[in-house]
VEXKE-613883 format. One record per residue: z, y, x of N, C-alpha, C, CB in turn; residue in three letters. Coordinates in steps of 0.05 Angstrom, whole numbers, plus 5000, padded with zeros to 4 digits. Glycine has a CB too. Layout:
ZYXZYXZYXZYXala;...
***
This chain:
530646375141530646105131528145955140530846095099unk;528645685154526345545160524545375138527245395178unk;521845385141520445215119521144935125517145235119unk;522544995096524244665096523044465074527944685086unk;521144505062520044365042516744345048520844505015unk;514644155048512644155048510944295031512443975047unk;511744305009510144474991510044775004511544484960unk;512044895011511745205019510645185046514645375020unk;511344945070509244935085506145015082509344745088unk;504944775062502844845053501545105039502744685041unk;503845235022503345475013502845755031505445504998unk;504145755049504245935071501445945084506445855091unk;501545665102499345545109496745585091499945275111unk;496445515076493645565058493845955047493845295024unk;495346075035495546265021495146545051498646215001unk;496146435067495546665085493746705118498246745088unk;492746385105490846405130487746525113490346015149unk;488046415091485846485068485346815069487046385034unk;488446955072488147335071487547405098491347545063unk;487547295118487247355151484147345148488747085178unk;482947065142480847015137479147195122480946825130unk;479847275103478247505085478847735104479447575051unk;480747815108480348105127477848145151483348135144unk;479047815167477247815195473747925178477147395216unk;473347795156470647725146470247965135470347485126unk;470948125127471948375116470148545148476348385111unk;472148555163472148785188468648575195475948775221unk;467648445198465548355205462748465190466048095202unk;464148505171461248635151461248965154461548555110unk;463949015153464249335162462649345195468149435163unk;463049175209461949255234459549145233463349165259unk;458449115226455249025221453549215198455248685209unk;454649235180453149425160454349655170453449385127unk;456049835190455950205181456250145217459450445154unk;458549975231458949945252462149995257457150075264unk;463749935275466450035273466250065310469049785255unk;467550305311468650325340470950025349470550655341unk;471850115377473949975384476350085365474350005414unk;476750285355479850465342479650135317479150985319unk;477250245303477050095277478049805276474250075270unk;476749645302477149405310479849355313475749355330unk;481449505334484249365345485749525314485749495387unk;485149725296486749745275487249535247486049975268unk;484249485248483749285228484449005239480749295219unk;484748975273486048685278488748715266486148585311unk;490048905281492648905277493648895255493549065286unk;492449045237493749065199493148725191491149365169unk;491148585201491448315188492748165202489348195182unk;493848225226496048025235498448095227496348005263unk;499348345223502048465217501948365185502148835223unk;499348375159499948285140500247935140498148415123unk;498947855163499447595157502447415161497647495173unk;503047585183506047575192508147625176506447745211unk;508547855154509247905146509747735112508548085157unk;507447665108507347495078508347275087504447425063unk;507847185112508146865124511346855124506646795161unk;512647085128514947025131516147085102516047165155unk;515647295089517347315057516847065042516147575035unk;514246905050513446695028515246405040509546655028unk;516046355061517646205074520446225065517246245099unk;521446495059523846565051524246505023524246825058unk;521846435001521746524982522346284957519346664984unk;522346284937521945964929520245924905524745824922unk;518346174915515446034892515145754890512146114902unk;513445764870513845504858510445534859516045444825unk;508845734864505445764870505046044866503245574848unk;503346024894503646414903502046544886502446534935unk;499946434859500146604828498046764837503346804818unk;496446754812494046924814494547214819492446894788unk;496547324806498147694814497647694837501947774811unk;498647534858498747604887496647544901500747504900unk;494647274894491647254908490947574896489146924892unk;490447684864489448074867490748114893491148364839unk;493048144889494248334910493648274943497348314905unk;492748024947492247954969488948094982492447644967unk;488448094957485848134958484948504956484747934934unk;487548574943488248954958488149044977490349074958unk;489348764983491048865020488848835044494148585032unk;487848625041485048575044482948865045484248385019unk;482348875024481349195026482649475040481049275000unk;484449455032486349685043486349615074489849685029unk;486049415085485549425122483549415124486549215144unk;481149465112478249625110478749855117476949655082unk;480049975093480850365097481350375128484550525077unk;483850215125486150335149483950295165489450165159unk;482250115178479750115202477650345205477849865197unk;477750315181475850615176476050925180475550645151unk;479450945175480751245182480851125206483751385167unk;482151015222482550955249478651035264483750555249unk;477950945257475451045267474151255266474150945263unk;474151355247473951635239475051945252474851625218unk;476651855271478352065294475952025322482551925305unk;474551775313472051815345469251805336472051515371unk;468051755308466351845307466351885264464151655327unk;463852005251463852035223464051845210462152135213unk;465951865182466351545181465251555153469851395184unk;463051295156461651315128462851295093459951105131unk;463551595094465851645066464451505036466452075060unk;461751415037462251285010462250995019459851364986unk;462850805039463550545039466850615033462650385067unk;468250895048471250875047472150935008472751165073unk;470851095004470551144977470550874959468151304974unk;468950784958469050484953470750334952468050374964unk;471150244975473850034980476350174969474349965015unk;477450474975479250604967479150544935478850874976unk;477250504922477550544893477650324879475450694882unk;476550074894476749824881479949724885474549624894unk;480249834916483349784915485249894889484549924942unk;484950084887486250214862486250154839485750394859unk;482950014835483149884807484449634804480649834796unk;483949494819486049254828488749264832485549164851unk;489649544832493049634833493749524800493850074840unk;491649604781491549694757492049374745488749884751unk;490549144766490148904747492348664757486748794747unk;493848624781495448524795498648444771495648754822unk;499548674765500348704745500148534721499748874742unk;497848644711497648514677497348244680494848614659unk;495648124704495547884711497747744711494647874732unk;500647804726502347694727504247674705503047754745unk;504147874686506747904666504047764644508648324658unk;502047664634499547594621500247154630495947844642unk;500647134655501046864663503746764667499646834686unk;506047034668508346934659509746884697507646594633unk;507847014726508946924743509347134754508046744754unk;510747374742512547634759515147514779514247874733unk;515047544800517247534816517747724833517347324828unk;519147724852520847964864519747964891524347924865unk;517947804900516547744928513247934923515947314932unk;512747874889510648004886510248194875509447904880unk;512448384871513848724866513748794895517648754851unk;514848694907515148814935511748834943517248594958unk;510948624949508148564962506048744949507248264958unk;506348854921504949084912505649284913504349084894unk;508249424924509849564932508449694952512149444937unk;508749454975508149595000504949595008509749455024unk;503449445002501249424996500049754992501049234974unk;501049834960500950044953502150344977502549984928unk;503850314989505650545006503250465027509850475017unk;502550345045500850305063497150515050501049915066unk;496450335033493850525027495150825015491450364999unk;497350945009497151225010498551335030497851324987unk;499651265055500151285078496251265093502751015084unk;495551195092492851165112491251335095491350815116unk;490951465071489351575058490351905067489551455027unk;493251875072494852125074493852245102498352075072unk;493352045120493652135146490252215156495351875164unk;487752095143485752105134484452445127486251925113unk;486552425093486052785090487152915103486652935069unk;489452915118490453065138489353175158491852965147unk;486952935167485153085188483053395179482952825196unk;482853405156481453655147483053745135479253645134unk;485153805124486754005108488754015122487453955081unk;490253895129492654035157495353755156494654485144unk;495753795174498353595181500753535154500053765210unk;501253795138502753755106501853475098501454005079unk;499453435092498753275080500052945084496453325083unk;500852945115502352645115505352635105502452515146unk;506152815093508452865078507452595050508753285067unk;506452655046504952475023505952105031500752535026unk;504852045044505251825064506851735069504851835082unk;508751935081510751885094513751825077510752105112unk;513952055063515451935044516851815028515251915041unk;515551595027516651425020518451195050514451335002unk;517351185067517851155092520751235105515951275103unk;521751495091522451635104524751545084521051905112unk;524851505054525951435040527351235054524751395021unk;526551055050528050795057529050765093525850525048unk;528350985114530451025131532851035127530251185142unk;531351305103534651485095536451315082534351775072unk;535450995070537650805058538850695078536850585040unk;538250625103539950595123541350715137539250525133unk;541350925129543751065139545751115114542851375155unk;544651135091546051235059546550995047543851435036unk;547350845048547350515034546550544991552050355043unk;547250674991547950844963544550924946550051194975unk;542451004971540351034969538150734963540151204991unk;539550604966538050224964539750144941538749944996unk;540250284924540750154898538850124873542850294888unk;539949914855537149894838536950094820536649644823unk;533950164815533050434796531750284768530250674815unk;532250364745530850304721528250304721531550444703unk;526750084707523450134714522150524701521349794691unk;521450554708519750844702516650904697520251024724unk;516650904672513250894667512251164688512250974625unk;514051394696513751664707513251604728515851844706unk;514851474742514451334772511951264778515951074776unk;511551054766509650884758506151064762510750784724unk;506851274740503751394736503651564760503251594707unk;506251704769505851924800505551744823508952144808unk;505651454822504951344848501951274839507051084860unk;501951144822498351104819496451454830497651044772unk;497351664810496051854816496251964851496952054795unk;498051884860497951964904494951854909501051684933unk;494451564897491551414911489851554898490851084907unk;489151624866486651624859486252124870486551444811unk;489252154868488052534878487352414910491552904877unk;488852354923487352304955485252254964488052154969unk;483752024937481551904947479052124933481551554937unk;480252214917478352394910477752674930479252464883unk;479952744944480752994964478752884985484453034977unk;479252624989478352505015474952465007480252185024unk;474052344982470652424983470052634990469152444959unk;471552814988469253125005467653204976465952985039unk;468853164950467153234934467853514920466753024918unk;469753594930471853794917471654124938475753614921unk;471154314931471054604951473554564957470454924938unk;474154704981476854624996479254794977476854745033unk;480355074970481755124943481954954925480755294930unk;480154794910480854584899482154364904479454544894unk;481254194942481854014947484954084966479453884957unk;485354274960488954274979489554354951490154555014unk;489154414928491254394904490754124895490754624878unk;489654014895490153744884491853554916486453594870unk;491753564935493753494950496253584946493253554972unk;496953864936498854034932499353924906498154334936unk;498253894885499853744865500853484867498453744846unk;499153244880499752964887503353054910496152784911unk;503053214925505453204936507853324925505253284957unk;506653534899508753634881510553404861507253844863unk;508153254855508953064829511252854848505552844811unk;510152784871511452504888514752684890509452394930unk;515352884901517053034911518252934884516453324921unk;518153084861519353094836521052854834517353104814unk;518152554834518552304831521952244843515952144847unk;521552334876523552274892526752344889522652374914unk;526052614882528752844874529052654859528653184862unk;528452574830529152454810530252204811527552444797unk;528952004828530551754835532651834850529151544851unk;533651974868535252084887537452124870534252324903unk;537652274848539052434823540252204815537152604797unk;538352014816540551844793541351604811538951694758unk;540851544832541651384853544451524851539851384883unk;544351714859547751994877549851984839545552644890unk;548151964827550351894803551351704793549851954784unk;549651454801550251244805552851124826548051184811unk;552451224852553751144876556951234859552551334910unk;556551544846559251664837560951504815558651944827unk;559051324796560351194782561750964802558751114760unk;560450924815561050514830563850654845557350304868unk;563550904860566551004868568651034852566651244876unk;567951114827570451094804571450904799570051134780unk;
***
């Protein structure tokens, strides 16, 4: 759908040159205070053109009425989270300074925590900004996954992936893209993927320790999955009846 109204012009226009802008400003201080290779650079360009691209177009499609303090947090996640992603990206060519990643990893997360309350607190939950914290969210434990993977072993992007892999599998399963009841369970096993990873990923944990707490984060998600899956496939069986 083309921006057919001025107001969402402007909204687009202002709301996502503002998150490009914070990122570029973002990767500028990372490369000045620790330094970023070239990996860091063309990763952290790319995640803020691909997020800019990407909001520019759902918010065009969309028919907010004002893109709502919920989603400036969330903008401002995503923002951080193409910190990380620059950071693991760099970190395959030289040591990557784990308490700036530590950091950003954790504020992102607390900010998972407040995006939310913000929006159901101001009354402006919508379905543009479920998604946008959605994927927001799948992206920093996808880059966190692939991160610990470099020291504990390739399993670990199972974590990551996942969910990824999920929503292939709805394009081929139509039955698999149906809607699921909200789940406080859900809910707490996707929060806990960011905060066991980021903790695996400080390096603060003896390694026995830090592949069972990977090993549990990928036990609990698995569960998570089987379980939506369960009632998706019992679902599909009623809509056939």
């Amino acid at each position: 759908m083309a921006l057919n109204n001025p107001y969402n012009t402007r909204l687009v226009r202002t709301e996502t040159a503002a998150g490009a802008g914070a990122q570029l400003l973002l990767l500028v201080s990372l490369g000045t205070a620790v330094g970023l290779g070239p990996a860091g650079w063309l990763t952290g360009l790319a995640f803020a053109g691909a997020t800019w691209a990407v909001l520019t177009r759902a918010l065009s499609r969309s028919w907010l009425v004002s893109f709502g303090a919920a989603n400036r947090v969330t903008l401002a996640r995503a923002t951080l989270v193409g910190g990380v992603t620059a950071l693991v990206a760099d970190s395959f060519a030289s040591s990557p300074p784990v308490t700036v990643l530590v950091v950003l990893t954790a504020v992102a997360l607390v900010l998972d925590a407040v995006d939310g309350q913000v929006a159901r607190r101001t009354g402006t939950t919508s379905a543009l900004g479920a998604r946008f914290d959605m994927e927001v969210d799948a992206v920093l434990i996808l880059v966190l996954s692939v991160y610990v993977a470099a020291s504990l072993g390739p399993w670990v992007l199972l974590i990551g992936a996942m969910r990824y892999a999920f929503v292939a599998a709805s394009w081929v399963l139509p039955w698999l893209a149906g809607p699921l009841p909200p789940s406080t369970a859900r809910k707490t096993v996707a929060a806990l993927q960011g905060v066991l990873l980021l903790v695996v990923g400080a390096d603060v944990l003896p390694r026995p320790l830090a592949v069972g707490a990977a090993l549990l984060a990928l036990t609990l998600l698995s569960w998570s999955f089987a379980r939506d899956i369960g009632r998706l496939w019992r679902a599909r069986d009623r809509r056939v009846r």
